[in-house]
C-alpha positions in Angstrom: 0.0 0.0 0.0 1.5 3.3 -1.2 1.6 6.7 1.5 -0.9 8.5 2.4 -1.3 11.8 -0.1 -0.3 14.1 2.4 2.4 11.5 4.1 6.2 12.5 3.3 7.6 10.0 1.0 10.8 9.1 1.0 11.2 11.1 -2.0 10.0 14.3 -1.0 12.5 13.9 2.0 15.1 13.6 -0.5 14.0 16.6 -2.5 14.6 18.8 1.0 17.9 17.2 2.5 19.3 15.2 -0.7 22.6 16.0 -2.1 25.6 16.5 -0.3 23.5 16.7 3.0 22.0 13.0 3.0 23.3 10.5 0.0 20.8 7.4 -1.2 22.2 4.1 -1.8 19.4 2.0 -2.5 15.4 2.2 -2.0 14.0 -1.6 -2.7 10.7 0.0 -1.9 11.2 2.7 -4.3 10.6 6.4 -3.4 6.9 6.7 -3.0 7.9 4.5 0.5 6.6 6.6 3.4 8.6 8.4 6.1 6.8 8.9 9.4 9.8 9.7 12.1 13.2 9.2 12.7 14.8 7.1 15.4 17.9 6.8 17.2 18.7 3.0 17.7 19.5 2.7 21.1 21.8 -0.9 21.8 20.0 -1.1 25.2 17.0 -1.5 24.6 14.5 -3.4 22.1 13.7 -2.4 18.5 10.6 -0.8 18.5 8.1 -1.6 15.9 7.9 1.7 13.4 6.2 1.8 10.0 7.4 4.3 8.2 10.4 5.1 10.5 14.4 5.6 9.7 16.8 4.4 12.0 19.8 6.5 12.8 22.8 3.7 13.1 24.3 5.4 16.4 27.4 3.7 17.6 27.3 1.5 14.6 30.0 1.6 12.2 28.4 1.8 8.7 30.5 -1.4 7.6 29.2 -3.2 10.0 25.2 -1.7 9.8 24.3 -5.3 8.2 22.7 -6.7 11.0 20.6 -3.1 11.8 19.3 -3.4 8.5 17.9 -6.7 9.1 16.2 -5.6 12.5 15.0 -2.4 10.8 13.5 -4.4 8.2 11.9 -6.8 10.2 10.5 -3.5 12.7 8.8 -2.2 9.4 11.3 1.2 9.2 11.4 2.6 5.7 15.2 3.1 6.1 18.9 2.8 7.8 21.0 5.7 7.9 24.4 5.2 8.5 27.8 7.6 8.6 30.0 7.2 6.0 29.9 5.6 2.3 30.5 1.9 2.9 27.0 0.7 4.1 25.3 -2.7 3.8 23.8 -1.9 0.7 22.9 -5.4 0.0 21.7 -6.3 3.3 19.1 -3.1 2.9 18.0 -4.5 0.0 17.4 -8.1 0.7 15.6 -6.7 4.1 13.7 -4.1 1.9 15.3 -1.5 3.8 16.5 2.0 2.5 20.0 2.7 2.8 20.4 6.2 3.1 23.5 7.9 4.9 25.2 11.1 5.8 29.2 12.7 5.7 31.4 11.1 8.6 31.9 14.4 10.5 28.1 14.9 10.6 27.2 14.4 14.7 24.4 12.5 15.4 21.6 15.0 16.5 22.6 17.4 13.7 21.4 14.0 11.1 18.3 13.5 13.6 17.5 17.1 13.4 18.3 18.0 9.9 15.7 14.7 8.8 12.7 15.4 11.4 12.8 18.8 10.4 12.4 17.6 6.6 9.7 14.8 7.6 8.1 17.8 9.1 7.6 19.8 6.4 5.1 18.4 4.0 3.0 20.4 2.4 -0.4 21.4 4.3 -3.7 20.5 3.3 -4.7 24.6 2.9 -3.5 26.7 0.0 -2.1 29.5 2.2 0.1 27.1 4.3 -1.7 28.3 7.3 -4.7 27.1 8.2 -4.0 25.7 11.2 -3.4 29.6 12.5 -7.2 30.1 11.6 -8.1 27.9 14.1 -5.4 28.9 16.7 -7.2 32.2 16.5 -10.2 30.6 17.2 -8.7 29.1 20.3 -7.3 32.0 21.5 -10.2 35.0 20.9 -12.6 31.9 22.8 -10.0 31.5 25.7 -9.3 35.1 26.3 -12.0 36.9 25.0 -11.0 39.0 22.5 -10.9 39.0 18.7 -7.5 37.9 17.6 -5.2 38.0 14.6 -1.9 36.3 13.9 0.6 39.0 11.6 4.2 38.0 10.0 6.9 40.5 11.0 5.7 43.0 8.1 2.0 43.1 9.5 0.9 41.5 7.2 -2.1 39.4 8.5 -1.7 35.3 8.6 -5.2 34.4 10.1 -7.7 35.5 12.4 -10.2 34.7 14.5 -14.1 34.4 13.7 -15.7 33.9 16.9 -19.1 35.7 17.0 -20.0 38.0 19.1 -16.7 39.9 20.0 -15.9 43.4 20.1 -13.6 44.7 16.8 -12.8 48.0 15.8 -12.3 50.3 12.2 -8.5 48.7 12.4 -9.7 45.6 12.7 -12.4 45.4 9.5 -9.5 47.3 7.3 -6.7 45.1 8.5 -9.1 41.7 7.9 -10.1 43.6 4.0 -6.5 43.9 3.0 -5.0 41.6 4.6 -2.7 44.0 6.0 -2.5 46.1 9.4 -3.5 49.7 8.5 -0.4 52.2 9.4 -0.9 55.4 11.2 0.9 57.4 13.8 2.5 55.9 16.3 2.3 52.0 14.7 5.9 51.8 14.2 6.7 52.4 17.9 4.2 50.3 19.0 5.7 47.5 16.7 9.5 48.8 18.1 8.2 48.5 21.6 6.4 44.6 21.0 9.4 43.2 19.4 11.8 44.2 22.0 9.4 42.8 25.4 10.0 39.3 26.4 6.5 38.9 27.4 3.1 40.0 26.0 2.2 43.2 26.3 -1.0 46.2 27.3 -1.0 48.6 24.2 -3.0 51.7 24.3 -5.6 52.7 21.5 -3.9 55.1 19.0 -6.5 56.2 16.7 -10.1 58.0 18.0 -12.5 54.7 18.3 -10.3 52.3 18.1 -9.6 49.9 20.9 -6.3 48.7 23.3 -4.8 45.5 22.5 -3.2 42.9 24.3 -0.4 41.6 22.1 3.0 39.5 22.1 5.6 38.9 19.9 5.7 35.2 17.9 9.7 34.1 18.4 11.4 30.6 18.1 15.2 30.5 18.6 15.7 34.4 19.1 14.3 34.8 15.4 11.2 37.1 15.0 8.5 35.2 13.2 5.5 37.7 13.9 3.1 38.8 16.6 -0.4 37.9 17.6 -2.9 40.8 18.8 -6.2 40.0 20.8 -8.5 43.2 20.7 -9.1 44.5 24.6 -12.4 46.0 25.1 -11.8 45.8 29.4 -13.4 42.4 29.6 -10.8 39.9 29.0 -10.3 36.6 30.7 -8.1 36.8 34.0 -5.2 34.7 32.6 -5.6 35.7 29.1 -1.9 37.0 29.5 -1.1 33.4 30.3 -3.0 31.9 27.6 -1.5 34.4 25.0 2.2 33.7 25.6 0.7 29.9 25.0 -0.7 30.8 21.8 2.5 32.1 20.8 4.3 29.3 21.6 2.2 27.2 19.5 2.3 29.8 16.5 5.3 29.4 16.2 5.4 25.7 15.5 2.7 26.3 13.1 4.9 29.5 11.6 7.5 27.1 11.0 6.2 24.2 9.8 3.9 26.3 7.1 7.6 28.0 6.4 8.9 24.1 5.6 6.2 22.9 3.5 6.9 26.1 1.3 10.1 25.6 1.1 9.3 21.8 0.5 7.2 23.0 -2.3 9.6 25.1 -3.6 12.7 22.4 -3.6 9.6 20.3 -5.7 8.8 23.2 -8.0 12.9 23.5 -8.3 13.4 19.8 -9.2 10.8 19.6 -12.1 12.0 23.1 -13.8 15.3 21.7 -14.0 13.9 18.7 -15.7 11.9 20.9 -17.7 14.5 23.0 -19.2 17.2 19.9 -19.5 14.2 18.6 -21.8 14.0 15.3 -19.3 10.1 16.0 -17.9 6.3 15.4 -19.7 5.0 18.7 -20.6 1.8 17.7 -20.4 2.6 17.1 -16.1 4.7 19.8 -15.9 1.9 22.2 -17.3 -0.7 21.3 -14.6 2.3 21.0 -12.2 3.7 25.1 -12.9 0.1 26.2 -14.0 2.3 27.9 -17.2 0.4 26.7 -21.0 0.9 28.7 -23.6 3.6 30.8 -25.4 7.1 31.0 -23.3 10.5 32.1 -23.2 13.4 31.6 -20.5 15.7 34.4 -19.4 18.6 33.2 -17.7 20.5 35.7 -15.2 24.4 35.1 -14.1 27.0 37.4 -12.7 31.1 36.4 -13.3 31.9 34.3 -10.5 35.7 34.3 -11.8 37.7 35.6 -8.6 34.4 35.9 -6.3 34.8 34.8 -2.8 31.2 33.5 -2.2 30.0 32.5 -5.3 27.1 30.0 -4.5 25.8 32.6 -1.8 25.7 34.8 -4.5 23.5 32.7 -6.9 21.7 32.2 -4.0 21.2 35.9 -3.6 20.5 36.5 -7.3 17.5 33.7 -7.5 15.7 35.8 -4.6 16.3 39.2 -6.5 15.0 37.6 -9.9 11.8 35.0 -8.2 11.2 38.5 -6.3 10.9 40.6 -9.0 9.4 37.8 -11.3 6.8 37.1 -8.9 5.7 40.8 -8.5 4.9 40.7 -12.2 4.0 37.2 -13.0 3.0 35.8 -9.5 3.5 32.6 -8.8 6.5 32.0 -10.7 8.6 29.4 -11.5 12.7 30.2 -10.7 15.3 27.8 -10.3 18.8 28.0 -9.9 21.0 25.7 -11.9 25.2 25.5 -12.2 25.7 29.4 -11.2 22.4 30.7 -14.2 19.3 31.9 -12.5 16.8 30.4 -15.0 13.0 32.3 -15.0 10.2 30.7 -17.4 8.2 33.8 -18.4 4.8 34.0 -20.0 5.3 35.1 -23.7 0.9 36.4 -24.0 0.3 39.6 -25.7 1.4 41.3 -28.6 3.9 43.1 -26.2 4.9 40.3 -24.5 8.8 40.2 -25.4 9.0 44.0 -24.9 8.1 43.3 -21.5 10.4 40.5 -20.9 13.7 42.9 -21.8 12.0 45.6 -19.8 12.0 43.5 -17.2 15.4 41.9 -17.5 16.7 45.0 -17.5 14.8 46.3 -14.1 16.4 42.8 -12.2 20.2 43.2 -13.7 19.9 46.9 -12.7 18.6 46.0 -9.3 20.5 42.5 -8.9 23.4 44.9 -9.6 22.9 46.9 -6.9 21.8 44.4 -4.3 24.9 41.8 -5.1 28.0 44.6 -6.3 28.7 42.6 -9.1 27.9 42.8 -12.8 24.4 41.1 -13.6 24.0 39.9 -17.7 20.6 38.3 -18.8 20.1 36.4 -22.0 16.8 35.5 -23.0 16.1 33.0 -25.2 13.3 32.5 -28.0 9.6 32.6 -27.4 8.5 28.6 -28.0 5.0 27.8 -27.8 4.5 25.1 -24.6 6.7 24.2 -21.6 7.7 20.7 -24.7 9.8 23.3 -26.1 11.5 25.2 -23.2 14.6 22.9 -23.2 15.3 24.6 -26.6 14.3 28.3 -25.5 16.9 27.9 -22.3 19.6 26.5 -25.0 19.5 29.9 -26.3 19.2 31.7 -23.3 22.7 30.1 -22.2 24.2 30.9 -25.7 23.1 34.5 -25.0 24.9 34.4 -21.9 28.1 32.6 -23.6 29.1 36.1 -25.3 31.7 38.3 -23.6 30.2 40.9 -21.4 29.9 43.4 -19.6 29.2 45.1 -23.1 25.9 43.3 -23.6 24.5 42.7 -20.2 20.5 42.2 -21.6 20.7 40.5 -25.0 18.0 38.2 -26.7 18.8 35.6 -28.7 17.3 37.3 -31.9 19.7 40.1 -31.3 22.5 38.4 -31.3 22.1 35.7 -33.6 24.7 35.8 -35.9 27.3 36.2 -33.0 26.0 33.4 -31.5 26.1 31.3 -34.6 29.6 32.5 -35.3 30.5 31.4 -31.3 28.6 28.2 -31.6 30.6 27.4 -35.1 33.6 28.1 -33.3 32.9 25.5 -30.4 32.0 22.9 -33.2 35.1 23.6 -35.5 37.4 23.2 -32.8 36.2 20.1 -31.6 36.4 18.4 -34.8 40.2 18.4 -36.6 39.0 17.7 -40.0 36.9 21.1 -39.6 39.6 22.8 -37.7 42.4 21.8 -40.3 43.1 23.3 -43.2 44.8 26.7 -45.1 44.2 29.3 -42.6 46.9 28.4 -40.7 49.2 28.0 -43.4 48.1 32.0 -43.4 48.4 32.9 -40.0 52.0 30.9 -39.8 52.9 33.5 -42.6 51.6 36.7 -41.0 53.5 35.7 -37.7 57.1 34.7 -39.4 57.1 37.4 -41.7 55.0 40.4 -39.7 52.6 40.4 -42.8 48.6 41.4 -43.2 47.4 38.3 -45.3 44.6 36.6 -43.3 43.7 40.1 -42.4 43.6 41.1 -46.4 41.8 37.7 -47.1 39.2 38.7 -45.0 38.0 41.8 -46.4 38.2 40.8 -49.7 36.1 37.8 -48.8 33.8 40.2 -46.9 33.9 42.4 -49.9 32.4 40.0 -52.2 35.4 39.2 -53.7 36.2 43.3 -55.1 39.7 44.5 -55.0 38.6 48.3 -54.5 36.5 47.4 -51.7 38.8 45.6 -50.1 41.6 48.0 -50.0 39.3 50.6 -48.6 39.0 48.5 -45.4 42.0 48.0 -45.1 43.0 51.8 -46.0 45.6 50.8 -48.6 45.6 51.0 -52.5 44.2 48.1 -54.4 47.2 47.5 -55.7 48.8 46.3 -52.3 45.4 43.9 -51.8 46.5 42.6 -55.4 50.3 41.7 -54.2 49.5 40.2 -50.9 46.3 38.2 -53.0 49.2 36.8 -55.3 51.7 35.9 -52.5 48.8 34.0 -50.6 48.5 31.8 -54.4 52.0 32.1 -55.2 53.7 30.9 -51.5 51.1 29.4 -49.7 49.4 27.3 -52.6 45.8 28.8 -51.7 43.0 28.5 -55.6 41.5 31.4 -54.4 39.7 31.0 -57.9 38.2 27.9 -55.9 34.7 29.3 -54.6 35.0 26.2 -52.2 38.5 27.0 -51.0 37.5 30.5 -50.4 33.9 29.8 -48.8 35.7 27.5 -46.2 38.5 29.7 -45.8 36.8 32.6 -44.9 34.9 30.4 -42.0 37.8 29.7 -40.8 39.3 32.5 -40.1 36.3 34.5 -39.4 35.3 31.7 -36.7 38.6 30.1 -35.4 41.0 32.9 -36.2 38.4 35.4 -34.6 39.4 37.6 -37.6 36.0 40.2 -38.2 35.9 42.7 -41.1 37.5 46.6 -40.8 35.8 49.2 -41.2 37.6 52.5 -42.0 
C-alpha cells in the first residue's frame, strides 16, 4: 500500500535534504515509500516496531550496519542511515530497507534534526500554508475573550479569529479587507516596543474609536516570526496573559512548519524546472504542475563568479532578486537556480509580451546589480509555444549568456544571432580536426614569421564579395597592395582562391577560429 497523499515519502525527504547533505544508496521499496519519524537506535534496549520510521545507526559503524538493517526491516522502518559511504547496501536491499547515509563528521543529532525537520515539512492541506493559524485564532479569541489575529513581522495578516460576538474596531475590518495592518501614527513604535518585550504586552488605543490591545511577539530561537494581537475591550479573561504567551508558543510551531512545506514546495517546483528546461520531464505534467500553457521564453541571469569569494551565496542571492521581481509581475512564478544561471520561465501572451520581458530583464540586472556589487547579464532566449519546447528556449538563453560581457549585459537571442552562430561554429570547429584543419593556418603561420597582413587582407576581400577596391578601402591601402598580398597568398602558400570552395571555407575559418572580423575605415 502506497503513502498516504499528504504523508512525506521518501522522496520528497530527498527533494529537501538530498545531495551533499543526506546520499541514497538504495530504496528496494522505491521512493513513493513513506517516512513517518526518525529514530535513534539505542543498543540497550529493544527495536521498536515503526512503520514508516528511519533508524539512525548510532554507535554502529556503517560497515558493519548489516545486521541493523535486518532488524530495521523486520521492525517495518522505511530506512537505515548510517555515517559514512561503505553501508550494507545489499543487506538493505534483501531486508527491503533503504539505505540512506550522511558525511562522517556529521554528529548524530545534527542528522536526527536536519531529517525530522524535513519529515516535518510536508506540504499542508490549505492553500495558504496556514490554516492551522485560523483555528489557533479561534482558540485564543474563545479563551481570552477577544478577537484575535496572527501577523508576520511586516503586519501583514496570517489568520484571524471568527468567533461571533466579540468586540472589533475600524483597524480591525480594514486590517481583515487587505490583509494587511493599517499604518498610522505611532504603529511603528508600538511594533519597536512589542518586538523588544520578552513577554506580552498592554498597548493603548492610537486612533479615536479604536480599541487597546493585548499583544505579544511570535519568536522561536531568538528569530522574530510575527506577533499575535487580541482586541481588549476591558473584559478579558483573568489569565488571558497566560493563555496568549501559549498561543504564541504554538504559532510558532505552526509559523515554521507552514515555512517548511513552502520551502518543500519550492525544492519540488525547483526539481521539475530543471527537468523541464534539460528537456528530461512530460509537458503535459509539468503544465498542470507550474500552471504555465501557452507561449514562453526563458531568461537566464548570471554574474562572473571568476575571482568571487562566495559565489554560490551569491547565486543564491541572485535567485531571490530575480523569483522577487518575477513574482511581483508574473505571480507565482517558476525560478530555479541551476550551475551558477538563475533560469526564470516567463509567460510570452500579448502582442507586447517580449517588450516586457527585456524591460524587465533589464529592471532585475539593474537592481541585482545593486543588491549583489557585481555585474548582472541576462540572455533570454526565444519565445516557444509550450513548456515541450522550453529545453530549446533555455539553449538559447545560455548561448546569450556565452558572449563576452559586460558590453551586452541584456541580450535576446534574436539580437544576437549571428554572433552566437559564429560562437557556436567556433565550439563545433574546434572540436572536430578535419573542420579545424586546413589553409588558414598556413596564413596565419605566414603573418606571424614574416610580420605580414594576409589573413587580415583575405578577410576583407572575402567580406567584400570578392572586389579589389572594396577591399583596400578596409584595409585603407591602394588596391594595388590587396592585389600583391592576394598573389603571395597563391603564389607561396598554394591557396586556388579561384576555388569558390576554398575560399567559402576559408573565410569560416578564419572568421570563426582565427576570430578575424571585417574593418571598417
Amino acid at each position: 500500500m502506497g503513502a498516504p497523499v499528504d504523508a512525506c515519502t521518501l522522496g520528497d525527504l530527498l527533494d529537501v535534504v538530498g545531495g551533499t547533505s543526506v546520499r541514497l544508496h538504495t530504496a528496494p521499496a522505491g521512493l513513493g515509500a513513506p517516512v513517518t519519524e526518525v529514530l535513534l537506535y539505542d543498543a540497550e534496549g529493544p527495536l521498536p516496531r515503526a512503520p514508516g520510521a528511519l533508524l539512525l545507526a548510532v554507535g554502529t559503524r556503517a560497515a558493519a550496519a548489516g545486521p541493523l538493517a535486518r532488524a530495521a526491516g523486520d521492525a517495518g522502518m522505511t530506512g537505515l542511515v548510517v555515517r559514512g559511504p561503505d553501508g550494507p547496501v545489499a543487506a538493505a536491499d534483501a531486508h527491503g530497507v533503504a539505505l540512506l547515509s550522511v558525511p562522517e563528521d556529521t554528529a548524530w543529532h545534527e542528522a536526527h534534526l536536519l531529517l525530522a525537520s524535513a519529515i516535518g515539512a510536508r506540504p499542508v492541506s490549505s492553500a495558504s500554508g496556514h490554516g492551522d493559524l485560523f483555528a489557533l485564532a479561534d482558540a485564543i479569541a474563545a479563551a481570552t475573550g477577544g478577537a484575535t489575529a496572527v501577523e508576520d513581522p511586516r503586519r501583514r495578516i496570517l489568520a484571524y479569529s471568527t468567533v461571533p460576538g466579540q468586540p472589533v474596531d475600524e483597524d480591525r475590518r480594514q486590517g481583515i479587507l487587505g490583509l494587511q495592518v493599517p499604518t498610522g501614527a505611532g504603529d511603528s513604535e508600538q511594533y519597536r516596543t512589542l518586538f523588544a518585550a520578552s513577554a506580552p504586552l498592554r498597548l493603548p488605543a492610537l486612533r479615536e474609536g479604536a480599541l487597546p490591545r493585548l499583544a505579544t511577539a511570535v519568536r522561536a530561537g531568538g528569530e522574530t516570526l510575527g506577533s499575535v494581537w487580541v482586541v481588549d475591550d476591558g473584559t478579558l479573561a483573568a489569565d488571558a496573559t497566560e493563555t496568549l504567551v501559549q498561543g504564541a508558543s504554538t504559532a510558532a510551531l505552526l509559523l515554521l512548519r507552514a515555512r517548511a512545506a513552502q520551502e518543500l514546495a519550492r525544492h519540488r517546483t525547483g526539481d521539475l524546472l530543471r527537468r523541464v528546461l534539460d528537456g528530461t520531464a512530460d509537458p503535459a505534467g509539468a503544465a498542470v504542475r507550474l500552471d504555465m500553457e501557452g507561449p514562453l521564453r526563458v531568461a537566464g541571469f548570471a554574474v562572473d563568479t571568476v575571482g568571487l569569494a562566495d559565489a554560490e551565496q551569491t547565486g543564491l542571492r541572485l535567485l531571490d532578486v530575480v523569483r522577487l521581481q518575477c513574482e511581483a509581475r508574473y505571480g507565482r512564478h517558476a525560478c530555479v537556480l541551476v550551475d551558477g544561471v538563475v533560469y526564470a520561465v516567463l509567460p510570452a501572451v500579448g502582442e507586447h509580451g517580449a517588450d516586457r520581458h527585456r524591460r524587465l530583464a533589464e529592471h532585475i540586472v539593474a537592481r541585482a546589480g545593486q543588491a549583489l556589487r557585481v555585474p548582472v547579464r541576462a540572455g533570454l532566449g526565444e519565445v516557444v509555444a509550450g513548456l515541450g519546447e522550453v529545453a530549446g528556449s533555455r539553449a538559447d538563453a545560455d548561448l546569450v549568456l556565452r558572449l563576452p560581457g559586460p558590453s551586452l549585459p541584456v541580450a535576446t537571442i534574436d539580437e544576437v544571432r549571428a554572433r552566437v552562430t559564429l560562437a557556436r561554429l567556433a565550439e563545433v570547429f574546434g572540436e572536430r580536426r578535419e573542420l579545424s584543419a586546413g589553409a588558414w593556418q598556413r596564413v596565419l603561420a605566414h603573418d606571424e614569421r614574416h610580420g605580414s597582413d594576409l589573413a587580415r587582407t583575405l578577410v576583407c576581400w572575402f567580406d567584400a564579395g570578392c572586389d579589389m577596391a572594396g577591399a583596400a578601402r578596409s584595409l585603407a591601402v591602394h588596391p594595388n597592395t590587396c592585389r600583391y598580398r592576394l598573389r603571395q597568398v597563391r603564389r607561396l602558400l598554394g591557396i586556388d582562391l579561384d576555388d569558390p570552395d576554398e575560399r567559402l571555407v576559408l573565410w569560416l575559418q578564419l572568421r570563426v577560429l582565427a576570430g578575424l572580423g571585417p574593418t571598417r575605415t
